[in-house]
C-alpha positions as CSV (number, residue, x, y, z in Angstrom):
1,X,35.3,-81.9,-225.1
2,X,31.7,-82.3,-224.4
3,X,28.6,-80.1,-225.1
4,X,27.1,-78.9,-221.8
5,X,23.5,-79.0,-222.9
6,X,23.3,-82.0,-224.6
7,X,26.9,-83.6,-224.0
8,X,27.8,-84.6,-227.3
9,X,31.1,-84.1,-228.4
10,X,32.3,-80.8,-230.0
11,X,34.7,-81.2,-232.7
12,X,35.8,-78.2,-234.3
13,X,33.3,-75.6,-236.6
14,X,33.2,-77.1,-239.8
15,X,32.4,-73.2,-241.3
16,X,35.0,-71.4,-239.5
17,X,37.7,-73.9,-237.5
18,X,39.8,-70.5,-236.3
19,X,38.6,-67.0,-235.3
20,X,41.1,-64.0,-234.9
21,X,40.6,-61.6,-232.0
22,X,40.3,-58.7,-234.2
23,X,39.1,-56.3,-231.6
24,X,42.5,-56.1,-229.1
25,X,45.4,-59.0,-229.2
26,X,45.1,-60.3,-233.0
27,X,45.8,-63.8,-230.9
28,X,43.6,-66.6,-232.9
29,X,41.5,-69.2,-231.1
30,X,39.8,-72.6,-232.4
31,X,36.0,-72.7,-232.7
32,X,34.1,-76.1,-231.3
33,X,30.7,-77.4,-232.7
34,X,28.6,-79.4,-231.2
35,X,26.0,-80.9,-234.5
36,X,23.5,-81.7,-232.3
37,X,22.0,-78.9,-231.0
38,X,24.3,-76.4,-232.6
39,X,26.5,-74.8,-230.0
40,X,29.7,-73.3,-230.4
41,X,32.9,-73.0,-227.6
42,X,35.5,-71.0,-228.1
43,X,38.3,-72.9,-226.7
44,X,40.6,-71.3,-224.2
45,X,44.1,-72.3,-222.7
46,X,44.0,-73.5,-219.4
47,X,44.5,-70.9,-216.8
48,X,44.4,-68.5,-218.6
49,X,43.7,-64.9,-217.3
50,X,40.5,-63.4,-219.4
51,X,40.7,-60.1,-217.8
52,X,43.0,-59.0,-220.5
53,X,40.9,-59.7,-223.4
54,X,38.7,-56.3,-221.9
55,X,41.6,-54.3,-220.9
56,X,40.6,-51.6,-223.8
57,X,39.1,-47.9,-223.7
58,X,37.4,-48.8,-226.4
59,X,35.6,-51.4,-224.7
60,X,32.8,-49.6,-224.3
61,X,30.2,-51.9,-221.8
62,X,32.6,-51.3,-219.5
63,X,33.3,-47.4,-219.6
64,X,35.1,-46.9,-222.8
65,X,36.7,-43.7,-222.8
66,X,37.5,-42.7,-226.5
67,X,35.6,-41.0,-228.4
68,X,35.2,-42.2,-232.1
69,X,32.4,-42.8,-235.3
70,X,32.1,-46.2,-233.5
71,X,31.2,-45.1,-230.1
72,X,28.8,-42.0,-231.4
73,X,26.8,-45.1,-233.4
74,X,26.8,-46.9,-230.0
75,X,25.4,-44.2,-228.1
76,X,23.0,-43.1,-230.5
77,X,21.8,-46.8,-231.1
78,X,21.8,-47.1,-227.0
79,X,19.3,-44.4,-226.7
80,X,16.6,-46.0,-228.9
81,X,17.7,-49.8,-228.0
82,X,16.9,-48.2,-224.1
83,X,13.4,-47.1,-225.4
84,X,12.9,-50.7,-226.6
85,X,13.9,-52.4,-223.5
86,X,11.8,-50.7,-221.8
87,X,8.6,-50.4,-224.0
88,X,9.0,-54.7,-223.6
89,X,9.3,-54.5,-219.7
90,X,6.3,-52.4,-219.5
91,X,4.4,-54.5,-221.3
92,X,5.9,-57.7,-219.6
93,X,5.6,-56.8,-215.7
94,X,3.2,-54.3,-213.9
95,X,5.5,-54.6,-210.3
96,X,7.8,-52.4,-212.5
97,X,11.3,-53.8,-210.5
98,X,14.1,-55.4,-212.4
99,X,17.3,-57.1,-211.9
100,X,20.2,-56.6,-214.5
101,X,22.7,-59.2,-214.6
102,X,26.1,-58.6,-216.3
103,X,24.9,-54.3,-216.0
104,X,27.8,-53.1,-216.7
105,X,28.5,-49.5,-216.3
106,X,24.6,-49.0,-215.4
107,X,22.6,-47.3,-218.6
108,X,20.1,-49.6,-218.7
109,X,19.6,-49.3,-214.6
110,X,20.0,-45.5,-214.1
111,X,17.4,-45.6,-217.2
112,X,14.8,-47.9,-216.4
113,X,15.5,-45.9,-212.3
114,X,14.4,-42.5,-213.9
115,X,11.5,-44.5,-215.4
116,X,10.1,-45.3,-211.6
117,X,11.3,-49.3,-212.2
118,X,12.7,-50.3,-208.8
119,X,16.8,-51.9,-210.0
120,X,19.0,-54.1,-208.6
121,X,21.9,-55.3,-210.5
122,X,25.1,-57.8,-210.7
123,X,28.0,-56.8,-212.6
124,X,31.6,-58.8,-212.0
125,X,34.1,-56.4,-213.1
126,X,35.2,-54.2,-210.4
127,X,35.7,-50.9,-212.4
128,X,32.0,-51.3,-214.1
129,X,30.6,-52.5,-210.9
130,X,31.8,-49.2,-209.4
131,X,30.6,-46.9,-212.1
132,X,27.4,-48.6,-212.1
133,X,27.1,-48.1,-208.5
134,X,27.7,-44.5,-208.6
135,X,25.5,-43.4,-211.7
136,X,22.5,-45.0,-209.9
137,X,23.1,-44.6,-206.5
138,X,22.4,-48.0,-205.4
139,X,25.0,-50.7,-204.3
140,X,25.3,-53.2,-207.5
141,X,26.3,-56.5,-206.3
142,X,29.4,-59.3,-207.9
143,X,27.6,-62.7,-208.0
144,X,24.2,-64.1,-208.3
145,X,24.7,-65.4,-205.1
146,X,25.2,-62.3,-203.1
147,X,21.2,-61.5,-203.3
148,X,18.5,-63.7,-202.5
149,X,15.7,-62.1,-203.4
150,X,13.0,-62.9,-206.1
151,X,12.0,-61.0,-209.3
152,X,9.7,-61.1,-211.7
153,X,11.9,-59.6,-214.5
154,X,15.5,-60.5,-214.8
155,X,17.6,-59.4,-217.7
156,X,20.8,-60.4,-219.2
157,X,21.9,-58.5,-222.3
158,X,24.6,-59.3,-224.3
159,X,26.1,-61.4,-221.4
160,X,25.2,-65.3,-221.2
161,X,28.1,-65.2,-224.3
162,X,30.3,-64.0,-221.5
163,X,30.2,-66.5,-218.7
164,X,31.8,-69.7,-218.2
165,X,28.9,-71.6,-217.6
166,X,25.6,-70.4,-219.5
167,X,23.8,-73.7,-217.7
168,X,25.0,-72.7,-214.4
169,X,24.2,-69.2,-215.1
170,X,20.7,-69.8,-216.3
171,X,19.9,-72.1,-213.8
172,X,20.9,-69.6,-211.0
173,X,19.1,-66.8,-212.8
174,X,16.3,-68.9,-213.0
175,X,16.3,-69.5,-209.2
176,X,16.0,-66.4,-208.6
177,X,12.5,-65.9,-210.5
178,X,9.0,-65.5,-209.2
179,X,6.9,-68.5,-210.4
180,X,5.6,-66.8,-213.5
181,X,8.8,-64.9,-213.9
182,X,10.6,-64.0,-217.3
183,X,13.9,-64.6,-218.1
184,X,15.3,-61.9,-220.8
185,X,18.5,-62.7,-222.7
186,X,20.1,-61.0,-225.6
187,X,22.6,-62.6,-227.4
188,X,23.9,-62.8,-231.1
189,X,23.2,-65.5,-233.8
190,X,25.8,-67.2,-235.6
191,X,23.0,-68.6,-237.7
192,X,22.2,-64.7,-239.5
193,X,22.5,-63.5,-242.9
194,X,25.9,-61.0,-241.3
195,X,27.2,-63.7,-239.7
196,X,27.6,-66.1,-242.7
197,X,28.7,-63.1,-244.9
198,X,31.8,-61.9,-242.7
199,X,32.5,-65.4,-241.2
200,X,35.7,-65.1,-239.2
201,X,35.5,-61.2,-239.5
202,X,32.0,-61.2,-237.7
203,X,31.9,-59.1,-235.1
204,X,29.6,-61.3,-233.3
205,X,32.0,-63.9,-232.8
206,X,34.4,-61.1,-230.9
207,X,36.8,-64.4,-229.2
208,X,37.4,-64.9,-226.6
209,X,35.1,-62.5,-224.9
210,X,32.9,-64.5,-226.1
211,X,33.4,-67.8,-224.5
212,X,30.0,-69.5,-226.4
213,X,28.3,-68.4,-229.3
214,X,24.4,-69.4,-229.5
215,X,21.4,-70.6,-232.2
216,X,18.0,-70.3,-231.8
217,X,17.6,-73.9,-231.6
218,X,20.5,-74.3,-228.6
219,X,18.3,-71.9,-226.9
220,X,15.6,-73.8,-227.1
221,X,17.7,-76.6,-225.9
222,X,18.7,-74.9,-223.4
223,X,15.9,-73.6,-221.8
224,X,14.1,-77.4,-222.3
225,X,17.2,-78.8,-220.5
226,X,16.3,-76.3,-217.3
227,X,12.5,-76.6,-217.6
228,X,12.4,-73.1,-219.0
229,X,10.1,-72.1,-221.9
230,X,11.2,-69.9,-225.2
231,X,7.7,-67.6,-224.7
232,X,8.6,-65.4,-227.4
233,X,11.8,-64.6,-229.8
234,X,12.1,-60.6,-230.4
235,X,14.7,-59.1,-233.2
236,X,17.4,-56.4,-232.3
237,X,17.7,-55.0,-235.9
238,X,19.8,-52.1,-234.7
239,X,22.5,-54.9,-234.1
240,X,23.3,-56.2,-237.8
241,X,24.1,-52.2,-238.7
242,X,26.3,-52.3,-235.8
243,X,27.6,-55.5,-235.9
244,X,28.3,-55.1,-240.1
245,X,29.8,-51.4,-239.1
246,X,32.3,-53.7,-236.4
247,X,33.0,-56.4,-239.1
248,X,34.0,-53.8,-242.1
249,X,36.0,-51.9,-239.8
250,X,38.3,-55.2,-239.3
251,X,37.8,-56.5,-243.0
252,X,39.7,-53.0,-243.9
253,X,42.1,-53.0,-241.6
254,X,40.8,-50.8,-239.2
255,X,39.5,-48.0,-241.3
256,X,36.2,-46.2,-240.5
257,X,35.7,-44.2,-243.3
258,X,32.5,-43.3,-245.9
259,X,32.4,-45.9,-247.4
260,X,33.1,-48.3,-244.5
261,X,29.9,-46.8,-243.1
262,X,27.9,-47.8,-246.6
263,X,28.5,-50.8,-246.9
264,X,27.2,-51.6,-243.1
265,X,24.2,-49.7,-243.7
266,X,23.7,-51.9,-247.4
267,X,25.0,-54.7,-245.2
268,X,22.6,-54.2,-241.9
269,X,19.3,-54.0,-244.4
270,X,20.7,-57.1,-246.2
271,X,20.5,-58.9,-242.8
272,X,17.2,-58.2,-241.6
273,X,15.3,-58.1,-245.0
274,X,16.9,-61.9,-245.1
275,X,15.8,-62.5,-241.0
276,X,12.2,-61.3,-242.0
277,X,11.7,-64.6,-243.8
278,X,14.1,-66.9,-241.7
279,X,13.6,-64.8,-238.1
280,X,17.8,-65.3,-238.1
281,X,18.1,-61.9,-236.9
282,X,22.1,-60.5,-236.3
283,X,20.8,-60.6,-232.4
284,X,17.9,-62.0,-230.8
285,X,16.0,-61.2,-227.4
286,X,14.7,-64.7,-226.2
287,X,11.9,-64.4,-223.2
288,X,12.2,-67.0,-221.0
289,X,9.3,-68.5,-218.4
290,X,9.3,-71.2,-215.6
């Protein structure tokens, strides 16, 4: 195998060689590392059909249906992560229009609609594609390539981890920019304080939905590699309570109780007090400009 950005061979993560898909199947799937610039792969059987890995109510980007502890902390950390997003668009872009890619079920859009931003959006999975398209009332396309218009603010959260190709994906994004424009991608880092301290039970990892699993320095790669620039780096500290809550909930089997919520909280302020002097936050916003 070789590394897409800087096509060096990957041989398999010297920290963590196997991850288990704690979230749905329990199925367990190697981990490649490329030393150079610090990508990860999770390698997949050929032909294999992904769908199945988000065939879950509990998978909530996609319309999750149950209601438990875990999806009240997600909605409650949604409404002020929303607040966020939008507070760093305003400040970013005075044309106030947007394009979403990977939107989901449409929060972000049907928020940043009732905020006057003019939205467009691409989302791939049919069910979430549909849902989006009703809660904002706007037809939400499949592909990239089924708009061609420019933007000056394109967003990807929590997605780039998704696809099969995060160079092709960029690069197409990228295309798609104003000269000017700014690229903004969310993703989680392997290289924070949660991340080393669950290791295989990091929720971050969450094979084989996630198909690539990021540093701040592949980033930077990255972006160099498409004649991108990192502008600025911005912390989602919301994520390592999350993220910890996720990753004691499958250290314990499962159980989300008192003191499963503790030790995420002990564990979420352990993470950023340590990403306040490394900036190895649990997830990171990078903003990106041609």
């Amino acid at each position: 195998m070789e590394c897409p950005i800087c096509h060096s061979g990957l041989k398999p993560f010297k920290e963590i060689p196997e991850i288990k898909d704690h979230f749905l199947t329990k199925e367990t799937f190697k981990i490649a590392e490329c030393a150079n610039c610090e990508l990860l792969k999770t390698v997949m059987p050929e032909r294999v059909n992904l769908d199945k890995y988000y065939d879950s109510d509990d998978y909530i980007s996609h319309g999750g249906k149950k209601l438990n502890p875990l999806h009240l902390a997600y909605r409650i950390a949604r409404k002020y992560t929303l607040k966020q997003k939008r507070g760093l668009l305003n400040a970013l872009n005075t044309e106030k229009t947007v394009l979403d890619f990977g939107c989901g079920t449409g929060d972000f859009l049907n928020y940043m609609q009732a905020n006057k931003w003019s939205i467009s959006g691409i989302e791939p999975s049919e069910s979430a594609r549909r849902n989006a398209t009703l809660k904002v009332g706007t037809e939400i396309n499949k592909s990239i390539s089924d708009t061609s218009d420019k933007f000056s603010i394109i967003t990807a959260w929590h997605v780039l981890e998704h696809t099969l190709d995060p160079i092709e994906t960029i690069q197409k994004l990228s295309e798609r920019l104003n000269f000017g424009g700014k690229l903004l991608i969310a993703i989680p880092n392997y290289k924070s304080f949660d991340a080393n301290k669950y290791k295989g039970y990091w929720a971050g990892y969450d094979v084989p939905r996630h198909l690539w699993h990021f540093s701040p320095k592949t980033i930077k790669q990255l972006a160099a590699k498409l004649g991108l620039t990192v502008q600025k780096t911005i912390p989602m500290k919301l994520d390592a309570y999350y993220v910890s809550l996720l990753s004691e909930k499958y250290i314990h089997t499962n159980k989300l109780g008192l003191e499963t919520v503790i030790r995420a909280i002990i564990s979420g302020n352990q993470s950023n007090s340590e990403a306040r002097r490394t900036g190895n936050y649990s997830s990171l916003i990078y903003i990106l400009t041609k």
